[in-house]
C-alpha positions as YAML, in Angstrom:
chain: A
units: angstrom
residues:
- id: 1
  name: UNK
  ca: [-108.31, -50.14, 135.48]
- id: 2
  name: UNK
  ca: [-110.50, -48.53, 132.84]
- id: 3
  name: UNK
  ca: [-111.03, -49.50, 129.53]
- id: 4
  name: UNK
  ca: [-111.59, -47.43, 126.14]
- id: 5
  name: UNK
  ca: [-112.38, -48.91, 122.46]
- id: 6
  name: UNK
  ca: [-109.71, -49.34, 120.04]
- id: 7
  name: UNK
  ca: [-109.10, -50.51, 116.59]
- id: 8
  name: UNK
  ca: [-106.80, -52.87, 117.13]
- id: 9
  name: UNK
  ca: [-104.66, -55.21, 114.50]
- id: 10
  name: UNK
  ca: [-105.16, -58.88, 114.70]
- id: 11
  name: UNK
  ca: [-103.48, -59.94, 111.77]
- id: 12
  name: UNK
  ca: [-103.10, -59.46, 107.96]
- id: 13
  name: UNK
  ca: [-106.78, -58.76, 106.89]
- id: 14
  name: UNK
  ca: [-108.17, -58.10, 110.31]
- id: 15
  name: UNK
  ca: [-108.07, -54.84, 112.27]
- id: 16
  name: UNK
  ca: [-111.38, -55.12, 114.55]
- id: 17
  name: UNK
  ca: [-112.98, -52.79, 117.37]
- id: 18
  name: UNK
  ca: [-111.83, -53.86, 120.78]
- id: 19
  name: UNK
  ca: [-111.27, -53.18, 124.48]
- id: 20
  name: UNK
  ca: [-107.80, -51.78, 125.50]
- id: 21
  name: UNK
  ca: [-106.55, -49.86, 128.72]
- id: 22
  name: UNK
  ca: [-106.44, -46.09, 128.74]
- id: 23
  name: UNK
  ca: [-103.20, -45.20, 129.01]
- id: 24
  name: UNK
  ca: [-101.02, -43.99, 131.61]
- id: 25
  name: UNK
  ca: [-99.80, -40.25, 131.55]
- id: 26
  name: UNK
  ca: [-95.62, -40.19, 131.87]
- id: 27
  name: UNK
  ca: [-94.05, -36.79, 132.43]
- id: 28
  name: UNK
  ca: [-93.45, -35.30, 129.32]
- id: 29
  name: UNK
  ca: [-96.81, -36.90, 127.80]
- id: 30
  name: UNK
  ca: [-100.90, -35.81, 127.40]
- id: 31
  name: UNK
  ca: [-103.50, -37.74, 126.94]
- id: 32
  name: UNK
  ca: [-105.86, -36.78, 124.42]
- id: 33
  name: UNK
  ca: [-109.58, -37.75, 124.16]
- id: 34
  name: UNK
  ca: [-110.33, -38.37, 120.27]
- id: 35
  name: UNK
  ca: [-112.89, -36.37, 118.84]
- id: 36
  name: UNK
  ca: [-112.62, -36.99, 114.97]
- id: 37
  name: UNK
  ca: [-109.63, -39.20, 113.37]
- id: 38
  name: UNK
  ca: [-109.77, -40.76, 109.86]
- id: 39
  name: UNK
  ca: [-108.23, -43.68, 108.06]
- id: 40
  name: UNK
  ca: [-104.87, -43.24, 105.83]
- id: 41
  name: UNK
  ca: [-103.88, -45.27, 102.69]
- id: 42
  name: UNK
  ca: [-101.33, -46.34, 105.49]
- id: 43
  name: UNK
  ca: [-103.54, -47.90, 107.84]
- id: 44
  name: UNK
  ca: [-104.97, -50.03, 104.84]
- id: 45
  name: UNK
  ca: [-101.28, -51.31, 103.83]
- id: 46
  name: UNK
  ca: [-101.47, -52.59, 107.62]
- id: 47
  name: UNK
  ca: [-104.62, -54.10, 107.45]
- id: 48
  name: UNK
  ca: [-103.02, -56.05, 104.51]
- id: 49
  name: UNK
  ca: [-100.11, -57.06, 105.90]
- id: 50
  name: UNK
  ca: [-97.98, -54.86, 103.38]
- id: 51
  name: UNK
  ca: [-96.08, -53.20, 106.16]
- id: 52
  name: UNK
  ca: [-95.76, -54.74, 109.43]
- id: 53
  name: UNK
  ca: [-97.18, -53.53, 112.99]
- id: 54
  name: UNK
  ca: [-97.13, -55.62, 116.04]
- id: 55
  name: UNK
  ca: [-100.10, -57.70, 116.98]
- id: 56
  name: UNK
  ca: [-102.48, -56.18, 119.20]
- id: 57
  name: UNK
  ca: [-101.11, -52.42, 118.43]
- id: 58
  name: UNK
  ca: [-104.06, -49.66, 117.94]
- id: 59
  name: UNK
  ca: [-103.36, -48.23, 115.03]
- id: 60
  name: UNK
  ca: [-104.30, -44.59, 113.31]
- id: 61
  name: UNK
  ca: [-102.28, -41.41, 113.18]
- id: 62
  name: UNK
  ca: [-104.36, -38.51, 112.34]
- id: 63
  name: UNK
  ca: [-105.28, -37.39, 116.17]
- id: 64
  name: UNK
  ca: [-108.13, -34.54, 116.47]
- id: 65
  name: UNK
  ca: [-109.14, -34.18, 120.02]
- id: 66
  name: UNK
  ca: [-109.16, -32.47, 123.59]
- id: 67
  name: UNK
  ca: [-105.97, -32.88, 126.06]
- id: 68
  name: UNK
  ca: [-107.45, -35.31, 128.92]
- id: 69
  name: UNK
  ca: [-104.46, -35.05, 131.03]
- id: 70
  name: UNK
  ca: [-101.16, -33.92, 130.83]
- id: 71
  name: UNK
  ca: [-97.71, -34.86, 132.31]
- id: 72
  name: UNK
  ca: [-95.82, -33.28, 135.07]
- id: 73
  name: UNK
  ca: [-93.32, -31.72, 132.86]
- id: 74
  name: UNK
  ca: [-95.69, -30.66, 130.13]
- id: 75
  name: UNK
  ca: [-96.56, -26.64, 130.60]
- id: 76
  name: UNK
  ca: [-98.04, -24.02, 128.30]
- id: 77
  name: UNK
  ca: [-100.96, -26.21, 127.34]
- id: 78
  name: UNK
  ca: [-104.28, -26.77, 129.55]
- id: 79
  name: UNK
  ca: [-106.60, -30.31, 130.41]
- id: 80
  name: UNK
  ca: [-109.99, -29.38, 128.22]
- id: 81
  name: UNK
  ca: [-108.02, -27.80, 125.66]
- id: 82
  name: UNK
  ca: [-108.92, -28.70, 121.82]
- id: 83
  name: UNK
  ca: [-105.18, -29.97, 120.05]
- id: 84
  name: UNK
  ca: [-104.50, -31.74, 116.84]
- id: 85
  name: UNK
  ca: [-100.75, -33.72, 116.73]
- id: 86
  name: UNK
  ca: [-98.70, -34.58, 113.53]
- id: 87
  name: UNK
  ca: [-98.67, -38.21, 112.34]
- id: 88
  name: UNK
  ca: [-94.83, -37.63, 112.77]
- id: 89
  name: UNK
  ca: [-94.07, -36.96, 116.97]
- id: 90
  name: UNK
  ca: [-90.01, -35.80, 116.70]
- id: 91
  name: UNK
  ca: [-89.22, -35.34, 120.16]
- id: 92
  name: UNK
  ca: [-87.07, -32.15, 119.10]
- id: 93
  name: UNK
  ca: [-84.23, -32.97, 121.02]
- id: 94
  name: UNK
  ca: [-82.56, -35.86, 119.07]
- id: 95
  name: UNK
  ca: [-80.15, -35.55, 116.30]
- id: 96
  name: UNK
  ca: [-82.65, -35.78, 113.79]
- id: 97
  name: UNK
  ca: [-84.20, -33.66, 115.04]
- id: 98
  name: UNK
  ca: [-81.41, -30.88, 115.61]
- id: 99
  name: UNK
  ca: [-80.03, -30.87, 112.13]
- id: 100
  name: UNK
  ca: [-83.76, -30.16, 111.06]
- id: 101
  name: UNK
  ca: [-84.80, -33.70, 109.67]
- id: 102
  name: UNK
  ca: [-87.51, -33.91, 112.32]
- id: 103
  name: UNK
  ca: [-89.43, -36.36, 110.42]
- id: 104
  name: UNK
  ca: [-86.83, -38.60, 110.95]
- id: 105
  name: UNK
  ca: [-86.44, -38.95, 114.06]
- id: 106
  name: UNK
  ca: [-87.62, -42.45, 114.85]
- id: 107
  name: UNK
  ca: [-86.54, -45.99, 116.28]
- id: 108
  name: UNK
  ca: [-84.31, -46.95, 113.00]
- id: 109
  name: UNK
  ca: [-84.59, -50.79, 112.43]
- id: 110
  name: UNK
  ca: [-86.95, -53.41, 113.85]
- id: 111
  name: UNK
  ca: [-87.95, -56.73, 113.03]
- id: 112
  name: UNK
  ca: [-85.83, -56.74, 110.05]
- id: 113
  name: UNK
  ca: [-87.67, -53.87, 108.83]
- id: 114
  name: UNK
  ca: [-86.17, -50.21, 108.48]
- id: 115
  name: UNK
  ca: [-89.07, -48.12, 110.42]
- id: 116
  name: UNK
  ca: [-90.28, -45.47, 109.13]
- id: 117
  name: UNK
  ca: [-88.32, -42.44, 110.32]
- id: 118
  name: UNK
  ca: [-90.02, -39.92, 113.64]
- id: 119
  name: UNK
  ca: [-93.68, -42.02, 112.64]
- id: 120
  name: UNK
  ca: [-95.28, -43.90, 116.02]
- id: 121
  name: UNK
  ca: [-98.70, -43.55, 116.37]
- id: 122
  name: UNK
  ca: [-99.83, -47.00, 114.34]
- id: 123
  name: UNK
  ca: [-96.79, -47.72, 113.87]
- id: 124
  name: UNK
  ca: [-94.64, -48.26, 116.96]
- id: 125
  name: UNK
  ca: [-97.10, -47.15, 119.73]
- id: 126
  name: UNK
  ca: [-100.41, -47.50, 119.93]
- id: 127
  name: UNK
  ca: [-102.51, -45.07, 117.87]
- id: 128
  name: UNK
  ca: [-105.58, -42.68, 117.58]
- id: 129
  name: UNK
  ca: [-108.77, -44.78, 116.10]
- id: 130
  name: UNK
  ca: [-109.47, -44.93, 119.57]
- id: 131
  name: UNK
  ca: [-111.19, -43.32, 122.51]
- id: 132
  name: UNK
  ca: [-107.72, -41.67, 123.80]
- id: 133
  name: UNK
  ca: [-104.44, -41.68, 122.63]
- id: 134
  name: UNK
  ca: [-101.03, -40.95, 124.32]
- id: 135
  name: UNK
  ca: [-99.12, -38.07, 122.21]
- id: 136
  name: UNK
  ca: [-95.15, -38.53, 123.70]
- id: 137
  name: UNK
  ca: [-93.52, -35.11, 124.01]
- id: 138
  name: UNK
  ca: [-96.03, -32.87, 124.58]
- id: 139
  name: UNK
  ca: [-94.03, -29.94, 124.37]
- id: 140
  name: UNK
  ca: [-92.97, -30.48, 120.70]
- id: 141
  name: UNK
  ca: [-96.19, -31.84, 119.40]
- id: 142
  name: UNK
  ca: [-99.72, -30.58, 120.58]
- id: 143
  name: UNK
  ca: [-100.88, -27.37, 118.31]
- id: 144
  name: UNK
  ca: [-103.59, -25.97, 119.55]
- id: 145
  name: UNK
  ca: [-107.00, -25.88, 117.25]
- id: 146
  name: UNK
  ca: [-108.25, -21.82, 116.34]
- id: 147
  name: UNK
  ca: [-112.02, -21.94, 118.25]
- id: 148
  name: UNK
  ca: [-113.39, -21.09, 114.60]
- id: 149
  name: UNK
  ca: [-111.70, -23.69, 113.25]
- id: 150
  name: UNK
  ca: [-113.61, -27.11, 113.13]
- id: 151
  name: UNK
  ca: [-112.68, -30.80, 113.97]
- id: 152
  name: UNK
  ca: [-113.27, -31.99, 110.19]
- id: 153
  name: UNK
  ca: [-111.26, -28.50, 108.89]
- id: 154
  name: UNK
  ca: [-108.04, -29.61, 110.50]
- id: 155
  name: UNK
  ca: [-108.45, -33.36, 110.82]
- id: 156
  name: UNK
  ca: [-106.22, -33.10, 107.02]
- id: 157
  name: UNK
  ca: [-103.45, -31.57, 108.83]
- id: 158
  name: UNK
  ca: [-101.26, -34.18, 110.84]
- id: 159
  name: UNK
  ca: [-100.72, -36.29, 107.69]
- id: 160
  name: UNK
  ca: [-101.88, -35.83, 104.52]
- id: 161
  name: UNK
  ca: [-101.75, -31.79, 104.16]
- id: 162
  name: UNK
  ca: [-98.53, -32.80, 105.22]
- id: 163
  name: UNK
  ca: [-97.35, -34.67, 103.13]
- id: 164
  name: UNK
  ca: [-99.17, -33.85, 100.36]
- id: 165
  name: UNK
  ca: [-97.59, -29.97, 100.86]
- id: 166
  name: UNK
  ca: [-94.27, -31.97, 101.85]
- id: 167
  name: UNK
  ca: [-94.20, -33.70, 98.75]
- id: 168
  name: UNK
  ca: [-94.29, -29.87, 96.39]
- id: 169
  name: UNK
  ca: [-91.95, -28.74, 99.02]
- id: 170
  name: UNK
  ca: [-89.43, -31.33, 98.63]
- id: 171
  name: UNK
  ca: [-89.51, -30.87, 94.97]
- id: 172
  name: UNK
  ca: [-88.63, -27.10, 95.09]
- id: 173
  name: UNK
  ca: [-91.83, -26.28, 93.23]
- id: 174
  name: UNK
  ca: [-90.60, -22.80, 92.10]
- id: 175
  name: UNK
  ca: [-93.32, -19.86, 90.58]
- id: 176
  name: UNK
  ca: [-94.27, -20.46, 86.29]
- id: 177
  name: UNK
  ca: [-93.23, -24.49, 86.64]
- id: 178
  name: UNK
  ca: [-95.36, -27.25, 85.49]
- id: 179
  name: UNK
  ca: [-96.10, -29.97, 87.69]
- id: 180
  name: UNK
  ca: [-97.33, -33.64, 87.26]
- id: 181
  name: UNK
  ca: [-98.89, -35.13, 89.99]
- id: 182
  name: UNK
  ca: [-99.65, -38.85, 89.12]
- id: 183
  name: UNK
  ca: [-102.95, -40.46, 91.13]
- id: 184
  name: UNK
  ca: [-105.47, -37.84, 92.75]
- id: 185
  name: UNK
  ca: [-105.95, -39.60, 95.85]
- id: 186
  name: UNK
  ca: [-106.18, -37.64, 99.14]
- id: 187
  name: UNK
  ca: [-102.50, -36.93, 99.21]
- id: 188
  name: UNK
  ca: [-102.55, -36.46, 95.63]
- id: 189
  name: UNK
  ca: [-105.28, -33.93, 95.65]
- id: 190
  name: UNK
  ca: [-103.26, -32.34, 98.45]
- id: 191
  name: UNK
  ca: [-100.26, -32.01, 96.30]
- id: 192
  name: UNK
  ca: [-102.14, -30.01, 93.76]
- id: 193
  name: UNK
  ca: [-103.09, -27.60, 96.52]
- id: 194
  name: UNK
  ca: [-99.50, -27.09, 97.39]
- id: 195
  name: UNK
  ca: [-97.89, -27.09, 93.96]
- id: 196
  name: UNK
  ca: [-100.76, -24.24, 93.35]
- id: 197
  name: UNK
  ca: [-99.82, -22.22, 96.72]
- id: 198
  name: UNK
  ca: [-96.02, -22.37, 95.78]
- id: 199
  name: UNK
  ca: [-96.33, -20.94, 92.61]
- id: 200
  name: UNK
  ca: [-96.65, -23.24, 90.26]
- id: 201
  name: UNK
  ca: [-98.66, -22.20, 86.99]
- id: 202
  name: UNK
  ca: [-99.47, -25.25, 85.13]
- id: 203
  name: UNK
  ca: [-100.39, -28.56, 87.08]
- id: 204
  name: UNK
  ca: [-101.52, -31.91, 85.49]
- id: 205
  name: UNK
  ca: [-103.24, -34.60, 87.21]
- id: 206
  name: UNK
  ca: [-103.49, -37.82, 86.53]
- id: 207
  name: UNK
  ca: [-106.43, -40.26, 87.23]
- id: 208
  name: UNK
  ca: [-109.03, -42.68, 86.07]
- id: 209
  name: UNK
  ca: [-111.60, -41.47, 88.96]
- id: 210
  name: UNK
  ca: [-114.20, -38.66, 87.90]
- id: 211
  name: UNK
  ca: [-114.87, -37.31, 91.13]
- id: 212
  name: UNK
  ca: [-111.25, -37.15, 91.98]
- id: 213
  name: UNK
  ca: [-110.15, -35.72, 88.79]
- id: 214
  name: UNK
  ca: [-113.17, -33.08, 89.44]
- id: 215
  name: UNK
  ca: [-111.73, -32.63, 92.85]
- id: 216
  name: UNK
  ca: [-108.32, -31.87, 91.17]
- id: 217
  name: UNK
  ca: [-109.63, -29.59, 89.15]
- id: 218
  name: UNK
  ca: [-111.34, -27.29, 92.02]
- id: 219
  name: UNK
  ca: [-108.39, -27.58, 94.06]
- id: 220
  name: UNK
  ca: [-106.14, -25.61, 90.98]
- id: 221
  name: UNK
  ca: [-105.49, -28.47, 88.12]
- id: 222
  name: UNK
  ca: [-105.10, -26.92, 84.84]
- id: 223
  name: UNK
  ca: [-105.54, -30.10, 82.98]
- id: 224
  name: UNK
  ca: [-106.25, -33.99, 84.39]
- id: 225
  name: UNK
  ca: [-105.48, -36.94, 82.17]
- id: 226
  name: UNK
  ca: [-107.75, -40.11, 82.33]
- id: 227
  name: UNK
  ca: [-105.17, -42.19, 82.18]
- id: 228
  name: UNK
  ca: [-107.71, -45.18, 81.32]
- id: 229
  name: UNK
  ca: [-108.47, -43.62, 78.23]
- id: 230
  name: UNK
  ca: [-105.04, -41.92, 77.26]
- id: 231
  name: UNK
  ca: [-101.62, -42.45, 77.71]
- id: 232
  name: UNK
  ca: [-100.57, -40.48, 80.51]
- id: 233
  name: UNK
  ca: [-96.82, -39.90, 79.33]
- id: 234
  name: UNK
  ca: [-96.98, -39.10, 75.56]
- id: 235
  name: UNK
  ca: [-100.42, -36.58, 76.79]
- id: 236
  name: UNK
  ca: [-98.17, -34.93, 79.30]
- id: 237
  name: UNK
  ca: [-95.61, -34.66, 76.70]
- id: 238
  name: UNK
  ca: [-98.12, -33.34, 74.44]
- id: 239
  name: UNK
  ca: [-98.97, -30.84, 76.97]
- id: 240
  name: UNK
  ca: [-95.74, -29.43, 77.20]
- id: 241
  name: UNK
  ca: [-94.77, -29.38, 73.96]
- id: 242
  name: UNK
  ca: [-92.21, -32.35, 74.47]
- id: 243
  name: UNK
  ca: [-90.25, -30.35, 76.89]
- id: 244
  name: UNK
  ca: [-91.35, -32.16, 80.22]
- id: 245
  name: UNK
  ca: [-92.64, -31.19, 83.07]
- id: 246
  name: UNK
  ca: [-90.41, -29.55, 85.85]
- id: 247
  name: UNK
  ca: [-91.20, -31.51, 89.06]
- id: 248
  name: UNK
  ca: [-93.25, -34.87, 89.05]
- id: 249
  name: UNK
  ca: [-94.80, -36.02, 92.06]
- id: 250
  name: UNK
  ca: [-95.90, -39.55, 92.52]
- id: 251
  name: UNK
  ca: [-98.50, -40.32, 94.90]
- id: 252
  name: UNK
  ca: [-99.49, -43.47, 94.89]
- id: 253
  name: UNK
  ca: [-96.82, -45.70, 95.21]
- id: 254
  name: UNK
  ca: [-96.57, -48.29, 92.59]
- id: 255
  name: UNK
  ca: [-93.87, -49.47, 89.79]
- id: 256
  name: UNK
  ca: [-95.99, -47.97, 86.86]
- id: 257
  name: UNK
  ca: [-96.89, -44.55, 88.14]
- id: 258
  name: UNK
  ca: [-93.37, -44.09, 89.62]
- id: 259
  name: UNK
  ca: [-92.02, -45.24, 86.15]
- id: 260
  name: UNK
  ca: [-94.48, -42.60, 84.59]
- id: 261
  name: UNK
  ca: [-92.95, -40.26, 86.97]
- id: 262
  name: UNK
  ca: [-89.60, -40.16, 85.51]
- id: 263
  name: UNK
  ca: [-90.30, -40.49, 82.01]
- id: 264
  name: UNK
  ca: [-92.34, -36.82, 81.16]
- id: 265
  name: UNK
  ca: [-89.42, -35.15, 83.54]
- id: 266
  name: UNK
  ca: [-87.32, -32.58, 81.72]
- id: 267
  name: UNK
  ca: [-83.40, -32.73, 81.34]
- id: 268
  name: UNK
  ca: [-82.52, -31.25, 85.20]
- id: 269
  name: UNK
  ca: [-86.44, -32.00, 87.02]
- id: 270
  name: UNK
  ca: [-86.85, -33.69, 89.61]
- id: 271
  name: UNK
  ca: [-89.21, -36.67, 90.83]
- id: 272
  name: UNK
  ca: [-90.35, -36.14, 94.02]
- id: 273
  name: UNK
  ca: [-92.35, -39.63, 95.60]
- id: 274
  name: UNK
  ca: [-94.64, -39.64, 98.21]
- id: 275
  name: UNK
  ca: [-95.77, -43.55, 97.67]
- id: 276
  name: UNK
  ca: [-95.73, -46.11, 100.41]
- id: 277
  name: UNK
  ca: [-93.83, -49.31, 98.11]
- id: 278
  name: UNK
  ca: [-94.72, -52.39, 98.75]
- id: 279
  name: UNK
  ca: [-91.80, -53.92, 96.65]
- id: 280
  name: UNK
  ca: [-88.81, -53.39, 94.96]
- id: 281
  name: UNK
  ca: [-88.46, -50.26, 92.15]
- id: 282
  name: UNK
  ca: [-86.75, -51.10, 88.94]
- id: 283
  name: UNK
  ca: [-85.11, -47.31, 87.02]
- id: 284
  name: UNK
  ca: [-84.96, -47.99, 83.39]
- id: 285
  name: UNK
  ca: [-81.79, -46.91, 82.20]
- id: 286
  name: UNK
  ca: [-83.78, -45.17, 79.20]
- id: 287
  name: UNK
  ca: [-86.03, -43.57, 81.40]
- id: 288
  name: UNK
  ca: [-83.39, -42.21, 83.60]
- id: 289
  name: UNK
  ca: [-81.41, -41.05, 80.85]
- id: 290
  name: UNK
  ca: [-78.70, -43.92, 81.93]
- id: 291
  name: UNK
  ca: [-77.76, -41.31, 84.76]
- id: 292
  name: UNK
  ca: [-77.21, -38.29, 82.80]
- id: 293
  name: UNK
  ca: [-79.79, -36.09, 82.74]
- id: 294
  name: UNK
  ca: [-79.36, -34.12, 86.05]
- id: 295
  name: UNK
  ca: [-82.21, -35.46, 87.67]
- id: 296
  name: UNK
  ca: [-83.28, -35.93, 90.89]
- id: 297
  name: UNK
  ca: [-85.09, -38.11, 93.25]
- id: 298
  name: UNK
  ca: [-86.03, -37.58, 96.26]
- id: 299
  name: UNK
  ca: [-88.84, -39.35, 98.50]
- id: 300
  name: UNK
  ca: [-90.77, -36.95, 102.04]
- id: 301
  name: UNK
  ca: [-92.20, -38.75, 105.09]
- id: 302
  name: UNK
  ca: [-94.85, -36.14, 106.24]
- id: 303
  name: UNK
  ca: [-93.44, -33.54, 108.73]
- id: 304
  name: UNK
  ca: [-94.33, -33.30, 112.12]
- id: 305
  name: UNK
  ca: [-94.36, -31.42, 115.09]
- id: 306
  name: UNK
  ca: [-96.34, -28.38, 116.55]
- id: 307
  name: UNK
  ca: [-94.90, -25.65, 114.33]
- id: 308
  name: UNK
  ca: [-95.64, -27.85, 111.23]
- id: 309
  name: UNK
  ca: [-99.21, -27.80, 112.07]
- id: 310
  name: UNK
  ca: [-99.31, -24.21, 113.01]
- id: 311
  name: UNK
  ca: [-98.17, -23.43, 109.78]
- id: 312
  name: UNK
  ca: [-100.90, -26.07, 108.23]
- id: 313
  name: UNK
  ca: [-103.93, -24.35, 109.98]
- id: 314
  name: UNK
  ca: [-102.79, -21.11, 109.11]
- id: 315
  name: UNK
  ca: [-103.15, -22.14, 105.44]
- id: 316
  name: UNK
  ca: [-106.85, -23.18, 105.80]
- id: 317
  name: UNK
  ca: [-107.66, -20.38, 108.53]
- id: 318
  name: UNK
  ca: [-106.34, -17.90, 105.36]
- id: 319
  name: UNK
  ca: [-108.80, -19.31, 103.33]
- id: 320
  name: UNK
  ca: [-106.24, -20.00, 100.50]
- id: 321
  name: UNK
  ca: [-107.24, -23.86, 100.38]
- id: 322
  name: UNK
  ca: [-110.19, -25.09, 101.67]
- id: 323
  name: UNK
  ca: [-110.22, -29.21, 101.63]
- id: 324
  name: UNK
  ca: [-113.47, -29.50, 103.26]
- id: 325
  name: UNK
  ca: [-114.42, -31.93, 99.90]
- id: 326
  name: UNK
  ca: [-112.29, -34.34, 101.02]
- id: 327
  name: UNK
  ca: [-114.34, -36.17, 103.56]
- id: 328
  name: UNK
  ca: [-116.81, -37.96, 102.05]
- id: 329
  name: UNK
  ca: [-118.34, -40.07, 104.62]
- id: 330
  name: UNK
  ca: [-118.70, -40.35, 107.81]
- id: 331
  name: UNK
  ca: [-118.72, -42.87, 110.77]
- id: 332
  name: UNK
  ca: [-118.80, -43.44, 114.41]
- id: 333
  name: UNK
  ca: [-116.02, -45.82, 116.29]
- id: 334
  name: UNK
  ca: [-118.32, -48.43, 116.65]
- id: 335
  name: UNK
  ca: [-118.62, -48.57, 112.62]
- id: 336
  name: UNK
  ca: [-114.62, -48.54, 112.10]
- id: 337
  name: UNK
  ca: [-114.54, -52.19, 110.75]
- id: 338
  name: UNK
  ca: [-117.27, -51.53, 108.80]
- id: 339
  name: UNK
  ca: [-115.63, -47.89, 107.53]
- id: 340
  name: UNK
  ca: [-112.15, -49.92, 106.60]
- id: 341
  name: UNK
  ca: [-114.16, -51.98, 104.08]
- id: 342
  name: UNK
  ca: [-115.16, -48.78, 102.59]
- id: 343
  name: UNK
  ca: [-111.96, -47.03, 102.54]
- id: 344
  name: UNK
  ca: [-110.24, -50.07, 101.24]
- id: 345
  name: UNK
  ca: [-112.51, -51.30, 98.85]
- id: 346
  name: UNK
  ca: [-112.22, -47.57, 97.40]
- id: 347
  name: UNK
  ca: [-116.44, -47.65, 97.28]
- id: 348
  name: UNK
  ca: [-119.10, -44.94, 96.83]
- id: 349
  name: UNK
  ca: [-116.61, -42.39, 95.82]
- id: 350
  name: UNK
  ca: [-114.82, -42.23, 98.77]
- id: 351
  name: UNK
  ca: [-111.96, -39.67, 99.48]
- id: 352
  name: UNK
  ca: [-111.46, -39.55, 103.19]
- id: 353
  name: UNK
  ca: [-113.51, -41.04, 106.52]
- id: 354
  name: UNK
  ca: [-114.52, -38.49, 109.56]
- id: 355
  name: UNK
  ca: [-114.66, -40.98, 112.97]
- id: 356
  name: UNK
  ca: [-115.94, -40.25, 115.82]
- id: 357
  name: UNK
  ca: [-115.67, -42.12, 118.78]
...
């Protein structure tokens, strides 16, 4: 049997580097050697226990790599050939799937615990902060990488592009709105990027980070709010000359922002939430306009699938958003304990971690 490295969770506060078997190729999978993968805001709610993974699983879901192997069934791909996969793996033939939720097509309850919709890798199967990682159907998930196109240009593409484009998308960002976007983390920063690309012509960000809000700025923010020094909700409101903004998008996942979020909406906007919660969310009745203001929530779990990351590095092969800021640091496999300090710790200005095994 042969062995690869893996970061592997232990328990709440411990995800460490260890020794797992490569895994066997089915039919309709590949096997894909790992050349650059990165941590998510995700992976850090794992390592502290806020959502839960089995013991032992490898965790990750942002795969960059070359296929290894492939299955017996899998055709129009080739071994050596250079592939990113989505975070989310639909298998494109399940009802989810077919009535176009693909991101939802997933195991449903476990544990207790309502999975999150068509997302595996880390999750329910093992992951890709590892040597190799098996990607289950193929078919419907391997996109292959542009040769000009580099490891570290696409490794933003199977999750938070995604979702960060998702999370505009699912708010119907239409051409002359204004846009909040509340915390300029990666996905954040992302969502500013989309909101700009769908038309949007005024975009606030909000933030207490210089770098990020700097980074927001670059990537099309007309205006970012310190929200440290201001109050993000009367400024916003200020802004738009008490009218409201016309889609907020909250991307960080907390009571506060989310509450934020629904107070500088306009009469008939709509909140659109990308946050992983890690409790129970209270809607003031004031805030909500005790149900009658024609609002709308809804929430996005990052599409997947091969056409959804076509699409993806189309948009940074065009040129029309480069997000080759966003990785600040870089490590090797051996370092990833070391790297999940950093990430989590939110250190040295860090956006987003390159790893290579």
């Amino acid at each position: 049997m042969t062995y690869m490295r893996a970061a592997v969770f232990v328990e709440p506060g411990r995800i460490v580097l260890d020794q797992k078997p490569i895994p066997d190729v089915g039919v309709t999978d590949a096997l894909i050697r790992i050349t650059t993968t990165t941590i998510c805001g995700t992976d850090v709610h794992i390592l502290k226990g806020e959502y839960p993974v089995a013991k032992g699983l490898t965790v990750g879901h942002e795969p960059v790599g070359v296929i290894e192997k492939l299955g017996s069934a899998v055709t129009g791909y080739e071994e050596g050939q250079r592939v990113i996969a989505g975070a989310i793996t639909p298998s494109g033939h399940s009802y989810a799937s077919l009535c176009g939720c693909h991101s939802q097509d997933g195991p449903g309850t476990r544990h207790g615990f309502k999975a999150m919709g068509g997302w595996r890798f880390g999750n329910t199967i093992d992951g890709c902060q590892a040597e190799y990682v098996l990607v289950p159907d193929a078919i419907a998930n391997l996109s292959p990488i542009p040769n000009h196109l580099s490891d570290e240009q696409v490794l933003m593409c199977p999750d938070i592009m995604s979702t960060g484009f998702a999370g505009a998308e699912r708010g119907h960002v239409r051409i002359g709105d204004i846009v909040a976007v509340f915390a300029l983390g990666p996905i954040g920063l992302c969502v500013v990027a989309g909101a700009k690309l769908m038309g949007a012509t005024t975009i606030i960000g909000v933030d207490t980070v210089p770098a990020r809000m700097a980074t927001a700025k670059k990537l099309g923010a007309d205006h970012v709010i310190n929200f440290a020094t201001v109050d993000p909700v009367a400024e916003i409101l200020r802004l738009t000359d008490g009218r409201g903004v016309d889609v907020a998008i909250e991307a960080l996942g907390t009571q506060g922002t989310f509450q934020s979020a629904l107070r500088v909406l306009r009469p008939g906007g709509t909140l659109s939430s990308l946050g992983v919660y890690s409790g129970d969310l209270v809607i003031p009745a004031d805030a909500f306009s005790a149900g009658l203001g024609d609002n709308r929530i809804v929430t996005s779990l990052c599409p997947g699938g091969k056409e959804r990351m076509r699409r993806l590095m189309a948009v940074i092969d065009s040129g029309r958003v480069d997000l080759s800021a966003m990785v600040t640091h870089r490590f090797s496999l051996d370092r990833i304990e070391q790297a999940y300090e950093l990430f989590a710790s939110q250190g040295d200005g860090v956006l987003k971690i390159a790893i290579t095994p």
